[in-house]
C-alpha positions as CSV (number, residue, x, y, z in Angstrom):
1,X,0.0,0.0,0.0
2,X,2.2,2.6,0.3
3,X,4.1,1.9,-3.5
4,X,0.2,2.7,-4.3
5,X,-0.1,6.3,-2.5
6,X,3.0,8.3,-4.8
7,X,1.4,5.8,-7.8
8,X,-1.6,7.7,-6.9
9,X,-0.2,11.2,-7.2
10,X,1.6,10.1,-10.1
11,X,-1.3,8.6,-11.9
12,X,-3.7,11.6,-11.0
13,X,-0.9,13.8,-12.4
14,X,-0.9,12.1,-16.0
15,X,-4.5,11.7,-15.8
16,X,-4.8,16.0,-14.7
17,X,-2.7,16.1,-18.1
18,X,-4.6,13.9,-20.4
19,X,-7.7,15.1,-19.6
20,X,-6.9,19.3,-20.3
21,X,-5.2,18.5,-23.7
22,X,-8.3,17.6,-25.4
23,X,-7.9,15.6,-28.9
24,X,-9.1,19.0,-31.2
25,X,-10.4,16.8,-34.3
26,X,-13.3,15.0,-32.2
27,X,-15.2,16.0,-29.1
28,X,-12.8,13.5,-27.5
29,X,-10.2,13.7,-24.6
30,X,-7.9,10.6,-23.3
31,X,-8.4,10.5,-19.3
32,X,-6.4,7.6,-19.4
33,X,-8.5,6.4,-16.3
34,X,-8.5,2.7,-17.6
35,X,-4.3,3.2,-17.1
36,X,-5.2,4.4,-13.5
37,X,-7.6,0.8,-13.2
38,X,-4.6,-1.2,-14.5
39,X,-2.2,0.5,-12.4
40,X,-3.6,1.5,-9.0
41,X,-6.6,-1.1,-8.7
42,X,-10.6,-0.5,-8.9
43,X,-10.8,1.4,-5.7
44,X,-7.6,4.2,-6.0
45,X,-8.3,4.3,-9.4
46,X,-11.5,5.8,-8.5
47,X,-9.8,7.8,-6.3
48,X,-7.8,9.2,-9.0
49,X,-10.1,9.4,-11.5
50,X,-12.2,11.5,-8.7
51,X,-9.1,14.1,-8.1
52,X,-8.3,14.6,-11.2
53,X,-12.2,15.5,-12.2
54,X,-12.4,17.3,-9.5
55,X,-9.0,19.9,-10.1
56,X,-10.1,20.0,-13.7
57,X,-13.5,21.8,-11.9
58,X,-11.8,24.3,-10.3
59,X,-10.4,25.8,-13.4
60,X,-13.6,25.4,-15.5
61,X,-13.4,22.4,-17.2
62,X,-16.7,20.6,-16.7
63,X,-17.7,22.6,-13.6
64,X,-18.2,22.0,-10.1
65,X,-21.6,21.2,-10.4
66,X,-20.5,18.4,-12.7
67,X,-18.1,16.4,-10.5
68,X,-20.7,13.9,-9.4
69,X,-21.7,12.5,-13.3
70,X,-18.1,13.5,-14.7
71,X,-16.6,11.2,-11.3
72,X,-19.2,8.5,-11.9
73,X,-18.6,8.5,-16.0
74,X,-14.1,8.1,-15.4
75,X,-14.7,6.2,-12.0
76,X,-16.7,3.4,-14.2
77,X,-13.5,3.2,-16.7
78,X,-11.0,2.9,-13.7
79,X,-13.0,0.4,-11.8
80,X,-13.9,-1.6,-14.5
81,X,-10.2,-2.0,-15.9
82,X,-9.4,-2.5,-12.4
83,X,-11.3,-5.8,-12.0
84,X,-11.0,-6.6,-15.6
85,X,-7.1,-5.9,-15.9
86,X,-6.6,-9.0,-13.5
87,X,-8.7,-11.1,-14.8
88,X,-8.0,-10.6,-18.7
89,X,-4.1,-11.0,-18.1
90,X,-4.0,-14.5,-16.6
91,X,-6.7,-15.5,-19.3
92,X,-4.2,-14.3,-22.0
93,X,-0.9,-14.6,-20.7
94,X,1.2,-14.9,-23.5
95,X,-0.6,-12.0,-25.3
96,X,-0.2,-8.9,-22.4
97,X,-0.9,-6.3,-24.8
98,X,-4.6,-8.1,-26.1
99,X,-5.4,-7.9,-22.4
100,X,-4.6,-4.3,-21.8
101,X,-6.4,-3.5,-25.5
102,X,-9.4,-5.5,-24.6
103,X,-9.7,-4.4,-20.5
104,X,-9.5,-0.6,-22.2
105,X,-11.9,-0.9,-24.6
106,X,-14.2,-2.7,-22.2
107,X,-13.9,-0.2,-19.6
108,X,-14.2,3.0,-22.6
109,X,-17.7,1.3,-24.0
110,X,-19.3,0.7,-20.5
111,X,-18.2,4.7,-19.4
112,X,-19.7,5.7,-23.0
113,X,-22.6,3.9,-22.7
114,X,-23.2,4.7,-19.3
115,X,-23.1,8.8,-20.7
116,X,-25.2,8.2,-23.4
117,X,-28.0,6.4,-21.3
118,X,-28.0,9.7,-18.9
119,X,-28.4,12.0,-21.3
120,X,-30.7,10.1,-23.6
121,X,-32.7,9.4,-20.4
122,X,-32.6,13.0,-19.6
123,X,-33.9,14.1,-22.9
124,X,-37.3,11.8,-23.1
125,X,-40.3,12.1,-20.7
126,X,-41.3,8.3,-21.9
127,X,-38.4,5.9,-21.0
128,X,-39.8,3.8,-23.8
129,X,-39.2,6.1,-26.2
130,X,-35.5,5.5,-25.8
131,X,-35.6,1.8,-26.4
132,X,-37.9,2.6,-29.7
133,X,-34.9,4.6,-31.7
134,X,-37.3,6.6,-33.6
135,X,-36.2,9.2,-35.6
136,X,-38.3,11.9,-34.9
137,X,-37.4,11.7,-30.9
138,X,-35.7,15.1,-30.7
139,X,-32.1,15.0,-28.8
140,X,-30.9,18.8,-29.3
141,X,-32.4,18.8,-32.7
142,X,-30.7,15.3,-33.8
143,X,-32.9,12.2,-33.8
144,X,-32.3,9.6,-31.5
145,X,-30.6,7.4,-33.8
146,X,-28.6,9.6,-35.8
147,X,-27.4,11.1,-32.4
148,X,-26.5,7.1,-31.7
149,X,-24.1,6.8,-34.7
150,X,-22.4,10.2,-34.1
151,X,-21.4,8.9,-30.7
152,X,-20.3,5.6,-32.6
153,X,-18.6,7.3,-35.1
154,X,-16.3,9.8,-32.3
155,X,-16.1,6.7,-29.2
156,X,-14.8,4.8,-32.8
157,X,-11.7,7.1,-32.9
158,X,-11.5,7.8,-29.3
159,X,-11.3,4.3,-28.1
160,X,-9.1,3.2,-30.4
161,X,-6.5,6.5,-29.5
162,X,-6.8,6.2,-25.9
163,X,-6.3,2.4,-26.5
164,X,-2.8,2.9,-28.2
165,X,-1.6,5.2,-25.6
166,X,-3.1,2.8,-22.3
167,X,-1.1,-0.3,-24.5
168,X,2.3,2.4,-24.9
169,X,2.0,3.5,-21.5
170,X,1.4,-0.1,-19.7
171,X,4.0,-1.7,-21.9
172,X,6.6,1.0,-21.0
173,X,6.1,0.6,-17.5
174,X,6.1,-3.3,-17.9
175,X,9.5,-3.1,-19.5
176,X,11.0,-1.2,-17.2
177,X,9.7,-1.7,-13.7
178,X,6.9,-4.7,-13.7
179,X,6.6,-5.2,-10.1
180,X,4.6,-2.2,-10.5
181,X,1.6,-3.8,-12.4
182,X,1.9,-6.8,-9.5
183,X,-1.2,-6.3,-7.5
């Protein structure tokens, strides 16, 4: 436990960092909170993911009023890839890198689709109305569905990006000090 504490402010650092530099072609930024699962475990990497979301509010990025959703949206990634991270890797030993890409993109589809069913569940008065994809549902002036593939289209890209850098990033660190990753 205490190698996990500095790995904390470490990890909150990088995660501080990735989340301000945002990815300018898609509404997209890398949080790397699924690194901050890997690395620290479910419970600090919510921790982490919590800290960071909450500096980023005091200098306007998200807002104070939206720590509670923005926490809840990263926290999902980081505890997911937490429990996944361990279980993945002694499934596919040989192949550490599949692990790390599958336990990321996991942990990115079940944050993104836990965002899209708030805010399409905050848009409709009829919760059956969301499960009925029809195109005249307004979402900001964008049907339901074509507000669907949008979100495909930009979690596409900024999965597979975040995915890259988590796989760089946990490789590096495997390669040079692996007792880190031991949990």
């Amino acid at each position: 436990m205490r190698l996990k504490i500095p790995l904390l402010g470490v990890t909150t650092s990088l995660m501080l960092f990735g989340m301000s530099l945002p990815l300018g072609f898609i509404p997209f930024h890398v949080n790397l909170a699924t690194f901050a699962g890997i690395l620290l475990g479910p419970g600090l990497g919510f921790i982490a993911s919590f800290i960071s979301v909450f500096f980023l509010s005091l200098i306007g990025h998200g807002g104070i009023t939206m720590v509670g959703i923005n926490s809840l949206t990263v926290g999902i990634e980081a505890v997911a890839a937490g429990f996944l991270s361990v279980r993945l890797a002694r499934y596919f030993r040989k192949h550490f890198r599949f692990s790390v890409a599958l336990t990321t993109v996991i942990s990115l589809v079940l944050s993104i689709g836990f965002i899209v069913a708030v805010i399409v569940l905050s848009t409709v008065y009829n919760v059956g109305e969301a499960f009925q994809l029809q195109t005249g549902l307004e979402l900001t002036s964008v049907g339901l569905r074509n507000f669907l593939i949008i979100i495909f289209v930009i979690a596409l890209v900024g999965i597979s990006i975040e995915t890259l850098i988590t796989i760089w990033v946990i490789n590096f660190i495997k390669s040079v000090r692996p007792d880190i990753l031991e949990r």
